[in-house]
N, C-alpha and C positions, 0 to 999 in steps of 0.2 A: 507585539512580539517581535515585528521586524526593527534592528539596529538598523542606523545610517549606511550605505553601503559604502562601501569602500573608496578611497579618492576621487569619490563624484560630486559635482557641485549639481544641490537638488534644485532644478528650477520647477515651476507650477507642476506639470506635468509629471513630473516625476515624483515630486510628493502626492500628487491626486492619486497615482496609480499604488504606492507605499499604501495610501488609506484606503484602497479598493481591495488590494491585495490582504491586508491585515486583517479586512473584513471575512475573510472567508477562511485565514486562518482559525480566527475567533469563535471555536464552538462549544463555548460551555454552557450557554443558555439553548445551545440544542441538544446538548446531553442531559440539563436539567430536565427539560420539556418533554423529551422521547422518557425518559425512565420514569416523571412522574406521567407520564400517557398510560404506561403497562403497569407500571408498578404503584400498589397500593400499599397499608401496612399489613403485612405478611398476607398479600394476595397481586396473582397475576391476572392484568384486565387484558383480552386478547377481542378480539373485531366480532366475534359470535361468540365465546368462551371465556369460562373464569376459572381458573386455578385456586386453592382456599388452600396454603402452606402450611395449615395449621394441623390439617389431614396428616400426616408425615412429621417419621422420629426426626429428622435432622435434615437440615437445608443445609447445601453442599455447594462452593463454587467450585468452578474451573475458568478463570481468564485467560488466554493469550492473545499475545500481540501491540505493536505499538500503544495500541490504546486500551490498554489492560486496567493498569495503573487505573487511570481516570475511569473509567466505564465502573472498577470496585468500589471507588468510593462511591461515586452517584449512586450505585445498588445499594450499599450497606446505610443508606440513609433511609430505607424504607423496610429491607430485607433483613432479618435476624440470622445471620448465617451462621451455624456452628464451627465450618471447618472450610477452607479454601487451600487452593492454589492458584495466585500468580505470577504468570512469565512476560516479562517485559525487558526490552535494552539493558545492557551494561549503560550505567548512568542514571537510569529510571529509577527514583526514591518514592515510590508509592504512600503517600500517607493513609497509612492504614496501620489495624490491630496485629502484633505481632503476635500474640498470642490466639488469634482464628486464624491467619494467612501465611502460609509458606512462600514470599518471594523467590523467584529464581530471575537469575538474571540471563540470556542466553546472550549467544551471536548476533550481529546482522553488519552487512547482506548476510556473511556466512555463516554455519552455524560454528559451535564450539563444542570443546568438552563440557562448558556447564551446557549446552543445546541437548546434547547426548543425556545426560544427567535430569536437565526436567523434564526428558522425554519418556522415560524407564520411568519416574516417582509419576507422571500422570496414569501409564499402565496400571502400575501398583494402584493406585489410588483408589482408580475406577473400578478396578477387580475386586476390590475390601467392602463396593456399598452394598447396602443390606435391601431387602426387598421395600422397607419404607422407608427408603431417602430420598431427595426428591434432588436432582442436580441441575445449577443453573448456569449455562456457558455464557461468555461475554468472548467473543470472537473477534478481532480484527488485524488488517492485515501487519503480515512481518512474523507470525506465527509458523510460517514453513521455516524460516533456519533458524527462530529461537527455541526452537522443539523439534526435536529427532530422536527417532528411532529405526535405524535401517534395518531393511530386510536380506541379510545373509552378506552385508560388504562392509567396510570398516569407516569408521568416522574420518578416516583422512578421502579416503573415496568420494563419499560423501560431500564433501567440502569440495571435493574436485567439482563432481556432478553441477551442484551448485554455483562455481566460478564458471564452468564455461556457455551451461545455460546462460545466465544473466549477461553473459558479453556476446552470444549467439544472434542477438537481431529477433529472437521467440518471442510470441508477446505469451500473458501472462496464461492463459488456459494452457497452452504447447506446455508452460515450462512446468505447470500445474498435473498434467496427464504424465508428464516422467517420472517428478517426484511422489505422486502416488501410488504408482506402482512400485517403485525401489523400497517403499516404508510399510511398517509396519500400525502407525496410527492415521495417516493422511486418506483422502478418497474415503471417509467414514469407519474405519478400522479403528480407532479410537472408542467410538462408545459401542462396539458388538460384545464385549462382555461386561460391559457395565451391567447387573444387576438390580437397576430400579428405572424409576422415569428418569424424563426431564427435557429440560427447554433451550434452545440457542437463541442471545438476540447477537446481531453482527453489525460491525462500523461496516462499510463496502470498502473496498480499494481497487475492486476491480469492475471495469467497463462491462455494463450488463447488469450488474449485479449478481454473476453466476457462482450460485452457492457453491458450487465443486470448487471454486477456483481461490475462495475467501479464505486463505491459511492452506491452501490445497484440502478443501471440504472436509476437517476432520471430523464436523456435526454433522456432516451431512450426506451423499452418499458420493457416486462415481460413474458418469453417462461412459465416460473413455476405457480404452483396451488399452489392453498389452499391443497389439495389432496397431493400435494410435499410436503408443508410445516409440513402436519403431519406425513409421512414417515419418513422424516429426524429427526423430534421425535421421533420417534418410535426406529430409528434406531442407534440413540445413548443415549437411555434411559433418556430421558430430562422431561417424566412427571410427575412427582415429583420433578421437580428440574425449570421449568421454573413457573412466577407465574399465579392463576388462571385464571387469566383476560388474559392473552397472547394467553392460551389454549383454553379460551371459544371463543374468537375472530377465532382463526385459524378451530376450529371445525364448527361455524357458518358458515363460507366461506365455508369448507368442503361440507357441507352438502345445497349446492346454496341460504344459506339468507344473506349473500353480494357479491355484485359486487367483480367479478374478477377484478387485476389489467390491463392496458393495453395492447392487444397484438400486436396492431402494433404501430411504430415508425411513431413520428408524423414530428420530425424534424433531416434533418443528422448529424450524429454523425460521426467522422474523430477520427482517431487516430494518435498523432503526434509522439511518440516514447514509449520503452516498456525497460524491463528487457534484451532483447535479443541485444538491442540496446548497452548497459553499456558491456556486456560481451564481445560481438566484439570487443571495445574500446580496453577492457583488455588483448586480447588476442593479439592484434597489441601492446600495449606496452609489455606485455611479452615477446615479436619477440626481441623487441628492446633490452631487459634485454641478449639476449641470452636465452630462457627458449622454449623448445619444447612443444607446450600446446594444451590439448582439450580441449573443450569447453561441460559441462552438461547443457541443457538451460531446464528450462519449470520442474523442482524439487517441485511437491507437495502433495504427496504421505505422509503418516504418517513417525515419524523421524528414528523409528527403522530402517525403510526399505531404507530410504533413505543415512541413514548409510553403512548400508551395500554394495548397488549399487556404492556411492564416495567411499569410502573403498575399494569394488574391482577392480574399476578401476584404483585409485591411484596403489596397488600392482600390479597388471599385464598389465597396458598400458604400452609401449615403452616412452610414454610421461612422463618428466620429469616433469611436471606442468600441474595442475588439475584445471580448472576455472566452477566455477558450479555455478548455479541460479537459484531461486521460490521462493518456501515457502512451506516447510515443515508443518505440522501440529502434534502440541502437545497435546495428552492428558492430562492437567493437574492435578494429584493426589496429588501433594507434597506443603508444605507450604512454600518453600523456594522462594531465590529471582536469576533473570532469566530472561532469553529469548528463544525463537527455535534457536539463534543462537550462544549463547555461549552455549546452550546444545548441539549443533549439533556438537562445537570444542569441548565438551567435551567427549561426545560418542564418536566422531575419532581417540582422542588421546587413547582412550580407547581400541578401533579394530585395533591401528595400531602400540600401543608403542611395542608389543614382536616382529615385523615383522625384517628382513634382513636390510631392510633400516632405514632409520632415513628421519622423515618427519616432517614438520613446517605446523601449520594448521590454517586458518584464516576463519572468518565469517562474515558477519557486513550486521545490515541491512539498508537501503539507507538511511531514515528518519535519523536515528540517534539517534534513539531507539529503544533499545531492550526488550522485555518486560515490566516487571515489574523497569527494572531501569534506570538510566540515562546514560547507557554505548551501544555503537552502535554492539556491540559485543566484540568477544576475539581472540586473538592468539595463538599459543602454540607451542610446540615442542614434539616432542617426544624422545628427551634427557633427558628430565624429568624423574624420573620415584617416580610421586605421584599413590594414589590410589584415584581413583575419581568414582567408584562406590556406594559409598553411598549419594555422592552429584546428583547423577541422579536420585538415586531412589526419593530422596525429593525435585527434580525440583531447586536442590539449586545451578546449574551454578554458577553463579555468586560467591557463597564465596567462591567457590575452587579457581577462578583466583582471587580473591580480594588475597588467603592466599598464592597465590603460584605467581601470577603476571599474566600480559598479556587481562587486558579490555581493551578493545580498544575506548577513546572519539572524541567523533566528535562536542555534539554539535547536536540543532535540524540542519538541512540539509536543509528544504524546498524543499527535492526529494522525491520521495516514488515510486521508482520501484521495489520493492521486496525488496530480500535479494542477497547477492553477496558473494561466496567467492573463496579460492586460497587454493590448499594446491602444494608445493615443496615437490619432493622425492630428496633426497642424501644418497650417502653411507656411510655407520657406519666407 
């Protein structure tokens, strides 16, 4: 999946880490593996239970999220579905029946008017099934702005809410506990008037694996308050910066004039694999490379810090190779162009170019986007010796490798397990 990176000349190293990296992009022998684990022909195998679909008028999808697309077709090879919906990227070509699957294509990061659009046709949807249908979600993340539907504030709001979250420093439950309260499907509001059963399996994308925070928990329910939601205001200075209608909503819920979201789980949610999944991969093909490796799994702590922690492990492990994983959280103050994860190769190369060793440093996150641009992340070395201090302070990754080499393209992915990367120590 990874292309050559950009104006870098690949020495060992750098390609060893491209094939470590690639490895854990590479999961369609673990979506093979997970769907035929559960799934048989027209029957669900669960760890003490069996579903027989055969019970029920009409088997019914619902996918969203990055990994929509690919999770339908792996189902529809065991599953007879009658009737689906799909929501995946602008760009996402799902090979699938058009005549069972409504594609929609939404926003991301932010949502859009088609967001808004297959937000309202999943309500609909859900409301039309009958008492024997039997519906089966395929959940993963990217599902919070390709699907919307606010609660009493308008899609430009919305979109606001969402921009300034995502550039707040919130890791991903904070930004999860607001947009659930603001909506009307998110925090498990989505299947309370569904009309029949049914089942969720979920990719992860987030640290934990906490089902409220998977798409902001539309399968599943909602542990957070309105009381949460204004703390996490409060505590990264957001009232003046989210708009009025966002805050007058989350204060009314504060203070008991609307309905909490749901707090118990009304249908199981299964998790089919996670971030920690992809690193194991990586760490068996680094075996293979010759490369002595730990593994950092579960990375989501704000970026400075988590600089520092990969940075001092890289110096002082015996381990010749560093395999880390999560997601970082970026405050963003600068107007440049970026990702957490070519800032995160660029603050490394940064704590680690005056060290004894000489160290090659990779990031990428699984989608195959990084931030604001269309690169999955960066490589780099620490042979180099730029000064990349002023591109951090303006959030401007990206132009320091655009001017000095090493983006790294993938291409959208249709994975979204975090973020993944590698760094190699060798001596000078």
């Amino acid at each position: 999946m990874i292309k050559n990176p950009s104006k870098l000349y690949l020495n060992r190293n750098s390609r060893d880490i491209l094939k470590i990296l690639n490895e854990g992009l590479d999961l369609s022998n673990l979506y093979a593996q997970e769907f035929k684990k559960y799934f048989s022909k027209n029957k669900i195998q669960l760890s003490n239970s069996q579903i027989d679909l055969k019970m029920y008028d009409r088997i019914l999808l619902v996918a969203i999220g990055k990994s929509a697309g690919k999770m339908t077709e792996f189902a529809s090879n065991n599953i007879n579905f009658q009737k689906g919906i799909v929501i995946v990227p602008t760009g996402v070509q799902p090979r699938l029946k058009k005549s069972v699957f409504e594609i929609f294509h939404g926003g991301h990061p932010l949502p859009n008017s088609n967001s808004l659009r297959s937000g309202k046709k999943l309500v609909s949807f859900l409301n039309e099934t009958t008492k024997n249908d039997f519906v089966i979600f395929l959940m993963s993340g990217g599902g919070s702005a390709l699907s919307v539907n606010p609660d009493s504030i308008s899609l430009k709001d919305v979109i606001s809410v969402n921009d300034v979250l995502i550039r707040s420093g919130a890791k991903i439950n904070e930004i999860a506990c607001i947009r659930k309260h603001l909506s009307l499907i998110k925090g498990g509001r989505l299947i309370q008037k569904m009309n029949c059963n049914g089942i969720s399996f979920l990719v992860s994308d987030v640290i934990g694996d906490d089902l409220g925070s998977i798409s902001s928990g539309m399968t599943y329910c909602d542990k957070s308050t309105f009381a949460d939601a204004i703390r996490i205001v409060k505590k990264f200075s957001l009232e003046c910066k989210l708009p009025k209608s966002a805050l007058s909503i989350l204060k009314s819920g504060a203070n008991g004039e609307i309905s909490e979201t749901p707090k118990k789980p009304r249908i199981k949610n299964v998790i089919l694999f996670n971030n920690f999944t992809c690193l194991s991969k990586m760490k068996v093909k680094s075996k293979k490379l010759g490369y002595n490796a730990i593994v950092i799994p579960n990375i989501s702590d704000n970026i400075e810090y988590v600089t520092k922690l990969i940075a001092g492990i890289a110096i002082k492990s015996r381990n010749n190779c560093v395999i880390f994983g999560g997601e970082p959280t970026v405050n963003v103050t600068g107007n440049g162009k970026g990702g957490r994860n070519q800032e995160l190769v660029l603050r490394l190369y940064e704590k680690l170019k005056h060290d004894k060793y000489n160290f090659t440093i990779a990031s990428i996150g699984t989608d195959g986007i990084d931030g604001n641009t269309k690169f999955a992340g960066s490589i780099f070395s620490t042979e180099h010796k730029h000064d990349g201090k002023t591109y951090i302070k303006n959030n401007d990754s990206s132009s320091f490798f655009k001017k000095f080499g090493g983006l790294i393209e993938t291409g959208i992915t249709q994975n979204n397990v975090n973020d993944i990367g590698v760094i190699i120590r060798h001596n000078l």
